[in-house]
N, CA, C and O atoms as a printed pandas DataFrame, in Angstrom:
     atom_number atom_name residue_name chain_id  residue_number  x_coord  y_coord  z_coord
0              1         N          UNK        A               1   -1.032  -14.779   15.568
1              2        CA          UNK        A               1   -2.049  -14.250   14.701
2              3         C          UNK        A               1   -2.124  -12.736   14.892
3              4         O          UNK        A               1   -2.105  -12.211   16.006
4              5         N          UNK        A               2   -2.225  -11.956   13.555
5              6        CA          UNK        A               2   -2.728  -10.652   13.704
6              7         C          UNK        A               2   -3.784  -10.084   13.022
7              8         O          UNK        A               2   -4.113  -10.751   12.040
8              9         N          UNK        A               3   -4.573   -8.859   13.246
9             10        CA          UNK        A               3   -5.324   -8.620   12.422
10            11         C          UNK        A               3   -4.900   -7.642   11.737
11            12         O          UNK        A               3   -4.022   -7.092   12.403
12            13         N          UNK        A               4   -5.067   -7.056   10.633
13            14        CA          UNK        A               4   -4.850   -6.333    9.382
14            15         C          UNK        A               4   -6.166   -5.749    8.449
15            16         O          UNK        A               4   -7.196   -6.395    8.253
16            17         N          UNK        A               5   -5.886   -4.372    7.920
17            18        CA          UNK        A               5   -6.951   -3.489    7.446
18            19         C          UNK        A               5   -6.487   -3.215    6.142
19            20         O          UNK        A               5   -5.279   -3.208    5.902
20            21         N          UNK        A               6   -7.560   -2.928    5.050
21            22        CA          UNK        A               6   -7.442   -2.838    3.869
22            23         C          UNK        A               6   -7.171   -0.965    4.158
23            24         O          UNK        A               6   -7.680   -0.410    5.131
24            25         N          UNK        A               7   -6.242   -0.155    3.061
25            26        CA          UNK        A               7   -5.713    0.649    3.116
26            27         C          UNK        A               7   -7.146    1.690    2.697
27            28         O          UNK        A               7   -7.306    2.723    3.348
28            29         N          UNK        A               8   -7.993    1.377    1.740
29            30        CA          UNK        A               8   -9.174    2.538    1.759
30            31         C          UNK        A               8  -10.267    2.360    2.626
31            32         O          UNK        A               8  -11.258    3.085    2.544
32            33         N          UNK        A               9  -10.131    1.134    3.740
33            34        CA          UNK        A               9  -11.207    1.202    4.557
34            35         C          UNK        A               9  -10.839    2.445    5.492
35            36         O          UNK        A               9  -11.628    3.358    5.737
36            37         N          UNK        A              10   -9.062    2.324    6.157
37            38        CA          UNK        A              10   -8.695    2.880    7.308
38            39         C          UNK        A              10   -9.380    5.050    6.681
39            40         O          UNK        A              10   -9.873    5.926    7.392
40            41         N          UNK        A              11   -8.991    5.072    4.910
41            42        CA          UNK        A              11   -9.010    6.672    4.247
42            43         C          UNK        A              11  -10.908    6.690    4.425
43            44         O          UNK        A              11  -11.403    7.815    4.354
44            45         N          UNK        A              12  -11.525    5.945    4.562
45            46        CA          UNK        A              12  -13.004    6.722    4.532
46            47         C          UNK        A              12  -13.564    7.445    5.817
47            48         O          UNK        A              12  -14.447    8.300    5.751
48            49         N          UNK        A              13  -12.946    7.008    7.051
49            50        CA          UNK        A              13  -12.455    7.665    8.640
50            51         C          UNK        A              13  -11.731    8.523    8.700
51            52         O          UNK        A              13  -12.130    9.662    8.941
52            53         N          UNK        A              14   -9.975    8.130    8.427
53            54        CA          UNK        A              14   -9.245    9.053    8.836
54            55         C          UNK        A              14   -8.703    9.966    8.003
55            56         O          UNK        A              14   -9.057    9.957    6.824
56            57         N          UNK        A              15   -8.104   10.562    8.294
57            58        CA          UNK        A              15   -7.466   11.731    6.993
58            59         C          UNK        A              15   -5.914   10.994    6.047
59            60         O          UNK        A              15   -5.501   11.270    4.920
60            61         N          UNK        A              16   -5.332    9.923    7.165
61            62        CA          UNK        A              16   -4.021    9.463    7.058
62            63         C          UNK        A              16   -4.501    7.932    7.258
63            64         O          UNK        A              16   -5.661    7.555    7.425
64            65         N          UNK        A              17   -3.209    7.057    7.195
65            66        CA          UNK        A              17   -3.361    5.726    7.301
66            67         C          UNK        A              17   -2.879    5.724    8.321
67            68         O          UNK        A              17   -3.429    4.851    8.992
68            69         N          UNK        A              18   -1.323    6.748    9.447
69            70        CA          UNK        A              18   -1.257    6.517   10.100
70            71         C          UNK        A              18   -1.874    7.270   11.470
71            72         O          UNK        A              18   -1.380    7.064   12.579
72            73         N          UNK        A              19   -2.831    8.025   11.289
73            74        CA          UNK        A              19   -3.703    8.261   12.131
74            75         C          UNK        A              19   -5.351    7.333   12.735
75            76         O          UNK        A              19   -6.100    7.296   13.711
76            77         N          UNK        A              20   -5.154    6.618   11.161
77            78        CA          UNK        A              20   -6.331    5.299   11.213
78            79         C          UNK        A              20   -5.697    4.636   11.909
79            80         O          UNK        A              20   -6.021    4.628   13.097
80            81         N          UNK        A              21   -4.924    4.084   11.617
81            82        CA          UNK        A              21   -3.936    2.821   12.434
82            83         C          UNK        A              21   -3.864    3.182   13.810
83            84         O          UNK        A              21   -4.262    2.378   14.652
84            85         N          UNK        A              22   -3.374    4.373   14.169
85            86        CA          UNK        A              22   -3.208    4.435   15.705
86            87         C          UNK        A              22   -4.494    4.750   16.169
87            88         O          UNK        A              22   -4.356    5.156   17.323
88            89         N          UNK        A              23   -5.612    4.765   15.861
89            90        CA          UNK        A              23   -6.671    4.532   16.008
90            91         C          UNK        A              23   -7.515    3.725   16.882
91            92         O          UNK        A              23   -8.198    3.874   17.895
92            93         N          UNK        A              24   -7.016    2.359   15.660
93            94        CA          UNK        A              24   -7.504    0.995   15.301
94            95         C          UNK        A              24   -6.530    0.247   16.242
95            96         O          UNK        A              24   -6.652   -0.945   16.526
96            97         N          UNK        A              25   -5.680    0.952   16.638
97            98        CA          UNK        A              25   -4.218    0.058   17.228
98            99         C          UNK        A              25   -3.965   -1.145   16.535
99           100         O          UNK        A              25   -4.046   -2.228   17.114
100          101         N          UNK        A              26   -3.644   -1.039   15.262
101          102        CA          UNK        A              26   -3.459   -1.738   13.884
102          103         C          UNK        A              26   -2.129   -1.378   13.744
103          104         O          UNK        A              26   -1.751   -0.230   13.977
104          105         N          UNK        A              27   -1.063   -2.655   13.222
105          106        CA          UNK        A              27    0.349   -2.270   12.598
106          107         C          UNK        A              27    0.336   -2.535   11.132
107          108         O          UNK        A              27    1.109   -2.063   10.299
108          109         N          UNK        A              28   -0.945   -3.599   10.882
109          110        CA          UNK        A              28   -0.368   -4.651    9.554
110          111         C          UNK        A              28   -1.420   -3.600    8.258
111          112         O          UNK        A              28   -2.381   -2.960    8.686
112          113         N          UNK        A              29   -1.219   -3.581    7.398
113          114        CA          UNK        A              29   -1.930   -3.089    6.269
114          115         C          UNK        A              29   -2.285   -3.775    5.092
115          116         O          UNK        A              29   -1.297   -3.909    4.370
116          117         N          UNK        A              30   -3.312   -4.263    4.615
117          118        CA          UNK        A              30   -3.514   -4.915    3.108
118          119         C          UNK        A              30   -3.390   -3.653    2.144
119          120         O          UNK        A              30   -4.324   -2.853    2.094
120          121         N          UNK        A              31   -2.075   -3.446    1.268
121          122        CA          UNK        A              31   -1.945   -2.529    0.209
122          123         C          UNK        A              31   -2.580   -2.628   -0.846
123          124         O          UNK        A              31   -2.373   -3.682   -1.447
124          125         N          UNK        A              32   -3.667   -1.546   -1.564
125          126        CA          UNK        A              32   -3.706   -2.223   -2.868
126          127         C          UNK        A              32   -2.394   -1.457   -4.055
127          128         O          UNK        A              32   -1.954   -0.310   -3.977
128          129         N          UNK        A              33   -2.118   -2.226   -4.802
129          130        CA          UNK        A              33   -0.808   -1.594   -5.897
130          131         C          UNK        A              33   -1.619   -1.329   -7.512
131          132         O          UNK        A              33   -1.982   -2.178   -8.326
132          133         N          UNK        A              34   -1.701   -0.109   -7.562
133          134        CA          UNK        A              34   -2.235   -0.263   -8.759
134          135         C          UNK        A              34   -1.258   -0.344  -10.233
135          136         O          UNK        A              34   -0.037   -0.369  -10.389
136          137         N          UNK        A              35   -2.552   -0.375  -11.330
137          138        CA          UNK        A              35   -1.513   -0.590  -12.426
138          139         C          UNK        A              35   -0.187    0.092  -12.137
139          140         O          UNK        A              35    0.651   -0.542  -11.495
140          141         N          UNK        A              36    0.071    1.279  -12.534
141          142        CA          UNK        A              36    0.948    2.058  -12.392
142          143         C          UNK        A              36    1.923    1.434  -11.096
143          144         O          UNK        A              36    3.013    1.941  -11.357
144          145         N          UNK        A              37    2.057    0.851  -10.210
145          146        CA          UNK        A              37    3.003    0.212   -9.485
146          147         C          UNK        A              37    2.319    1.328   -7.937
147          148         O          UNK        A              37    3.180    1.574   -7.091
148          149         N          UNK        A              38    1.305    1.739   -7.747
149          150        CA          UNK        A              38    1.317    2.915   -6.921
150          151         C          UNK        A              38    0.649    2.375   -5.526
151          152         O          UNK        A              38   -0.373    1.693   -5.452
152          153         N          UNK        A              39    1.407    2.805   -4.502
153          154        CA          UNK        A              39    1.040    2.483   -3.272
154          155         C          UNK        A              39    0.936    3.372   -2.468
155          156         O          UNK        A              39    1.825    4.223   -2.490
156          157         N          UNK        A              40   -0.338    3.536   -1.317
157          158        CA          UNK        A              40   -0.313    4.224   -0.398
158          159         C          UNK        A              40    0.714    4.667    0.778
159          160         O          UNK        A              40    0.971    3.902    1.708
160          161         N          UNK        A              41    1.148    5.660    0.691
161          162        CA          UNK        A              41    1.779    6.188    1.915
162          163         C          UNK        A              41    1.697    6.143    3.259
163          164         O          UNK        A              41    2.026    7.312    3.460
164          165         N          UNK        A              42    1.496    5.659    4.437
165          166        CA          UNK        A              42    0.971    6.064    5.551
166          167         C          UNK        A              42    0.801    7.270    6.450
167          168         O          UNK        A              42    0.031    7.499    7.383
168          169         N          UNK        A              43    2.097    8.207    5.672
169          170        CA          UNK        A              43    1.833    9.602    5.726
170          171         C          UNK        A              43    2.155   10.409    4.813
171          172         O          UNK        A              43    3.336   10.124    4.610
172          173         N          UNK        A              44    1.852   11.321    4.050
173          174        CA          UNK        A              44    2.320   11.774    2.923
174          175         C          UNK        A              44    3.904   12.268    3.250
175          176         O          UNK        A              44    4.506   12.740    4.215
176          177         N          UNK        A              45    4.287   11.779    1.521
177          178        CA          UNK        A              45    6.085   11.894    1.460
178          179         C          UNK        A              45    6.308   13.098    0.288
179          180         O          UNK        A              45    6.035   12.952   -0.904
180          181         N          UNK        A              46    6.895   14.374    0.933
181          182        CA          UNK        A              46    7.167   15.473    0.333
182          183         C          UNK        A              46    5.704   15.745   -0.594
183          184         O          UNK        A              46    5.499   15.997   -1.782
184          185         N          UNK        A              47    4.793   15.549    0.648
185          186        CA          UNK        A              47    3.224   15.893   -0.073
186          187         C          UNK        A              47    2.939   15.189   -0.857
187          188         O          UNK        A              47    2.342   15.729   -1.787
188          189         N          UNK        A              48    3.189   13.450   -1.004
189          190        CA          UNK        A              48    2.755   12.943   -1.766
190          191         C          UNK        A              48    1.982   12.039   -0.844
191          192         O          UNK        A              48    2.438   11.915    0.293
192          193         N          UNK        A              49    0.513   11.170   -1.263
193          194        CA          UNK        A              49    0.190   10.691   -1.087
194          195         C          UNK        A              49    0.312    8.979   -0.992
195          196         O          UNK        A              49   -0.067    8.241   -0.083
196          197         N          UNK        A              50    0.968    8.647   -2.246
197          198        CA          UNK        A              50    1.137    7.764   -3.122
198          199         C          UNK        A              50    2.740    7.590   -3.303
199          200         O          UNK        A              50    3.398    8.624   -3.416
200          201         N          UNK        A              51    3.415    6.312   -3.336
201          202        CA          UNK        A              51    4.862    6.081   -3.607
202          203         C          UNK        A              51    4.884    5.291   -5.118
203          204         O          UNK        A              51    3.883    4.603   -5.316
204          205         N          UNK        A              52    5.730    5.302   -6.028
205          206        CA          UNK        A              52    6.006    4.791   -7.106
206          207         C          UNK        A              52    6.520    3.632   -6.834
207          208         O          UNK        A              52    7.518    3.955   -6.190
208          209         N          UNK        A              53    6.508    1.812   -6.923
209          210        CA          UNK        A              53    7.482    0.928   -6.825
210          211         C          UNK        A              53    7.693    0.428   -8.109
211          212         O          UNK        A              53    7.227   -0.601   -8.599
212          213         N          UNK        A              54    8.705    1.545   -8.787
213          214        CA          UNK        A              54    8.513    0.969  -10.110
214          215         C          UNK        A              54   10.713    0.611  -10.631
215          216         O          UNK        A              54   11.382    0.413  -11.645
216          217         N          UNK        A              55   10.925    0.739   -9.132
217          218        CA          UNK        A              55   12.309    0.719   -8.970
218          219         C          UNK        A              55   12.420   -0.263   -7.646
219          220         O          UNK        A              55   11.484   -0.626   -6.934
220          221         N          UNK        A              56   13.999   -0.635   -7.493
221          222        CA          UNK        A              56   14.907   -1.701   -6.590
222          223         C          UNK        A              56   14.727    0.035   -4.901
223          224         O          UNK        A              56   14.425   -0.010   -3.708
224          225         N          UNK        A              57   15.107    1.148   -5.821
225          226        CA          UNK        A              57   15.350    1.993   -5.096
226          227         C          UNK        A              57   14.003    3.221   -4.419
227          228         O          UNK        A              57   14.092    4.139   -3.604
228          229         N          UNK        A              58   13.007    2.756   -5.102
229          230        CA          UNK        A              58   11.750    3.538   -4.533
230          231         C          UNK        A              58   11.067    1.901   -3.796
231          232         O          UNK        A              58   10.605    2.242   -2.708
232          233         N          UNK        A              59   10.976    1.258   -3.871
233          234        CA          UNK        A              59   10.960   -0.306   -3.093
234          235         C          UNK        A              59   11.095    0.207   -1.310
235          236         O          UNK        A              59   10.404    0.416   -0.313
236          237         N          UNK        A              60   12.720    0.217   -1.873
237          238        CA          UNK        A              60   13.429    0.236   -0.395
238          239         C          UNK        A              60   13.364    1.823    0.223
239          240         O          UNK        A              60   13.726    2.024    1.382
240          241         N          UNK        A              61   12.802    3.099   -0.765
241          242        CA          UNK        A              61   12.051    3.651    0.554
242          243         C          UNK        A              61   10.999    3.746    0.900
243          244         O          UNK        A              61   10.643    4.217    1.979
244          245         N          UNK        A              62   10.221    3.259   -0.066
245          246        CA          UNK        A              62    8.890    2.896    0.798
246          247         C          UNK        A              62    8.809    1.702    1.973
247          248         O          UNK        A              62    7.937    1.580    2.833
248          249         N          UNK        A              63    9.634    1.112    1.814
249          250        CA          UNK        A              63   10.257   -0.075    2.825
250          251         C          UNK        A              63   10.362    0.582    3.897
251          252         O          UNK        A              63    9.683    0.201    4.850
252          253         N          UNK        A              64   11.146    1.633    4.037
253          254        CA          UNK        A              64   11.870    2.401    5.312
254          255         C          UNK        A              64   10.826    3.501    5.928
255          256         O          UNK        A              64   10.754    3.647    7.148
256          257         N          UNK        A              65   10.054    4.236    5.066
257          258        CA          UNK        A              65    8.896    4.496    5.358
258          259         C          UNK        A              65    8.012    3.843    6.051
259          260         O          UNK        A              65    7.693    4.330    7.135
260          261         N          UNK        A              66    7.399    2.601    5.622
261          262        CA          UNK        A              66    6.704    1.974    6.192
262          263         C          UNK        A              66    7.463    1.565    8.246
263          264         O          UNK        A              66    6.957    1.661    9.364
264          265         N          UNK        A              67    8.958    1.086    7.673
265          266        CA          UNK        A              67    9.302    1.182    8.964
266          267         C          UNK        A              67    9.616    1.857   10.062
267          268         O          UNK        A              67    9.845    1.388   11.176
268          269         N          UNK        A              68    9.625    3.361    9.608
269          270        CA          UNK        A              68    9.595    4.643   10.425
270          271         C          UNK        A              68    8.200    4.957   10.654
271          272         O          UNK        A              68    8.024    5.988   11.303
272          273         N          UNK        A              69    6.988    4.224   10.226
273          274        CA          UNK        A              69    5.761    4.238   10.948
274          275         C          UNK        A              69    5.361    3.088   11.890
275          276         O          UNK        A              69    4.288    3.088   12.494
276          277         N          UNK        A              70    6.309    2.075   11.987
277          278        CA          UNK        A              70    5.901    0.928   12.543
278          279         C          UNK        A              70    4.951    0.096   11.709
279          280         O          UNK        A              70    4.263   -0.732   12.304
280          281         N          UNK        A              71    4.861    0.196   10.670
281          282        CA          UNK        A              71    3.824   -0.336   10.027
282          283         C          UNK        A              71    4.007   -1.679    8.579
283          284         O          UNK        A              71    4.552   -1.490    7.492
284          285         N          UNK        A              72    3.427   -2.806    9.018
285          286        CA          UNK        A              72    3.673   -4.235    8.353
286          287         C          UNK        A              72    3.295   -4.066    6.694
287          288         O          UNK        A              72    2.515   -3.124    6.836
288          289         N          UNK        A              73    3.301   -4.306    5.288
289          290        CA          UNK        A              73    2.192   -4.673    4.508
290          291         C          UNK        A              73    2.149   -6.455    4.835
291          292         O          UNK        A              73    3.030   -7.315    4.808
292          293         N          UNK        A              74    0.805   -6.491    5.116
293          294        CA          UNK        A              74    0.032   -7.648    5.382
294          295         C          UNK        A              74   -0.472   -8.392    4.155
295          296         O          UNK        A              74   -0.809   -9.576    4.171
296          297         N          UNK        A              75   -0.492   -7.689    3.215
297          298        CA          UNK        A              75   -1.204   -8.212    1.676
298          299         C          UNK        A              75   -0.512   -6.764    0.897
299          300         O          UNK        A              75   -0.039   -5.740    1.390
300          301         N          UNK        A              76   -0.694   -7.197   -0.504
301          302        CA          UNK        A              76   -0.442   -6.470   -2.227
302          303         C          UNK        A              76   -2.058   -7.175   -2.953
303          304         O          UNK        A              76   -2.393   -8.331   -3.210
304          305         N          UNK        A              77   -2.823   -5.736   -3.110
305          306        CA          UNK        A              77   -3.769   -6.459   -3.335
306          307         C          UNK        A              77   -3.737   -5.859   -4.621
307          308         O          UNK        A              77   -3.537   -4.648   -4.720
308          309         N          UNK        A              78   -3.979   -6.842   -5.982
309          310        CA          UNK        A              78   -3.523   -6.430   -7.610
310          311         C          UNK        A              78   -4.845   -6.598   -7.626
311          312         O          UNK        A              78   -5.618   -7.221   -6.898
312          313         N          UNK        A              79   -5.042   -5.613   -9.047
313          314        CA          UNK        A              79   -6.290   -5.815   -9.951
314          315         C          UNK        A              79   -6.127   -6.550  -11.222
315          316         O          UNK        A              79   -6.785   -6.264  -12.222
316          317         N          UNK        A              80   -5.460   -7.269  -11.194
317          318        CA          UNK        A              80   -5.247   -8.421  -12.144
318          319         C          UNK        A              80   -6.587   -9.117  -13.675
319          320         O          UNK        A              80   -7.569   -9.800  -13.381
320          321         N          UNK        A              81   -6.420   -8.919  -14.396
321          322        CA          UNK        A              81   -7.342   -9.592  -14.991
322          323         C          UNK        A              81   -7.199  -10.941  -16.340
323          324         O          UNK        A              81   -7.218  -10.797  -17.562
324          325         N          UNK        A              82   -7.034  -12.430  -15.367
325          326        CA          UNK        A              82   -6.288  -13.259  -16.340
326          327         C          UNK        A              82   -7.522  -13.744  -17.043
327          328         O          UNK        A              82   -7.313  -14.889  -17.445
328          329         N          UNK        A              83   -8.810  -13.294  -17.370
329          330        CA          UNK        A              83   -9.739  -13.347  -18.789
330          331         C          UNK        A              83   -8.924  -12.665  -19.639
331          332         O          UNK        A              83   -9.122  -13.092  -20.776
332          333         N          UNK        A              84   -7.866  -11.560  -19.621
333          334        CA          UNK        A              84   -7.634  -10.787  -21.080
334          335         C          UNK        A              84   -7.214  -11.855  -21.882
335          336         O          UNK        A              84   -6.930  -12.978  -21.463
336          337         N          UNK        A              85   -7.176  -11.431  -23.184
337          338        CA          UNK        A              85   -7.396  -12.218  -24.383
338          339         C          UNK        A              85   -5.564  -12.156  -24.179
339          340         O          UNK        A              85   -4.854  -13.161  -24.149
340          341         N          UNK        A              86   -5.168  -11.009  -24.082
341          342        CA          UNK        A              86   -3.184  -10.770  -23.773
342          343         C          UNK        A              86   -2.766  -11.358  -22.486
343          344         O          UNK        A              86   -2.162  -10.707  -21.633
344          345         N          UNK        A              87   -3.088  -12.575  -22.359
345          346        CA          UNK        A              87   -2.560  -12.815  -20.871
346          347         C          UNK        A              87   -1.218  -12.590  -20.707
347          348         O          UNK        A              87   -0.736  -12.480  -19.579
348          349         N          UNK        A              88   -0.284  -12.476  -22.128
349          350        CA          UNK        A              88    1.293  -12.414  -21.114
350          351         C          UNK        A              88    1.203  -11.057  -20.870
351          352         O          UNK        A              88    1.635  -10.800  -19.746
352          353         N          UNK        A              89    0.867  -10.215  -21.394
353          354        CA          UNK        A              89    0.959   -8.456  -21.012
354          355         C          UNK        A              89    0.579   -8.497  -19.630
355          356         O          UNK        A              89    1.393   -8.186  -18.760
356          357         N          UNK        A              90   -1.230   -9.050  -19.207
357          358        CA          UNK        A              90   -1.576   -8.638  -17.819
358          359         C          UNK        A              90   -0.483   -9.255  -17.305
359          360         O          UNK        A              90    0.251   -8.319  -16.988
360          361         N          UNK        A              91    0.225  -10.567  -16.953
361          362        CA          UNK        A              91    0.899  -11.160  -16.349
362          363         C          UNK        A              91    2.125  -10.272  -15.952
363          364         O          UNK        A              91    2.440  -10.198  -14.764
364          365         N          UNK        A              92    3.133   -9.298  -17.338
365          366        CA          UNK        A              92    3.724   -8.778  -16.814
366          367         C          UNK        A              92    3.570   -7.691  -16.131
367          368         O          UNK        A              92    4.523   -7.205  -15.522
């Protein structure tokens, strides 16, 4: 068993996710992904905050990122909404 932190609890403390984390002595992270495919960084990448997974190849460096911080995603947390009247759109 491990425990795991939602990614804007660790940003209302720390400045970074991986300064929260080593903190918290936390590895695992619940991501949220928004529409746009956008995920938190654990440290900013060429000053970005945020990674795009809207590719096979921004995937796998946020993959490698995450593993040059030591750091798990524990959850993908979507804002999903299957009331829309377009359910195949939200779906895709």
């Amino acid at each position: 068993m491990y425990a795991s932190v939602r990614d804007h609890i660790v940003l209302q403390v720390w400045p970074t996710l991986a300064s929260g984390l080593e903190a918290l002595r936390l590895d695992a992270v619940e991501f949220e992904v928004t529409r746009e495919m956008r995920v938190r960084n654990v440290e900013p990448v060429d000053g970005a905050d945020f990674s795009v997974l809207d590719s096979e190849e921004n995937i796998r460096r946020w993959a490698e990122h995450l593993a040059t911080h030591g750091v798990r995603a524990s959850a993908f947390l979507l804002g999903n909404d299957f009331n829309r009247e377009d359910l195949e759109e939200e779906v895709a």
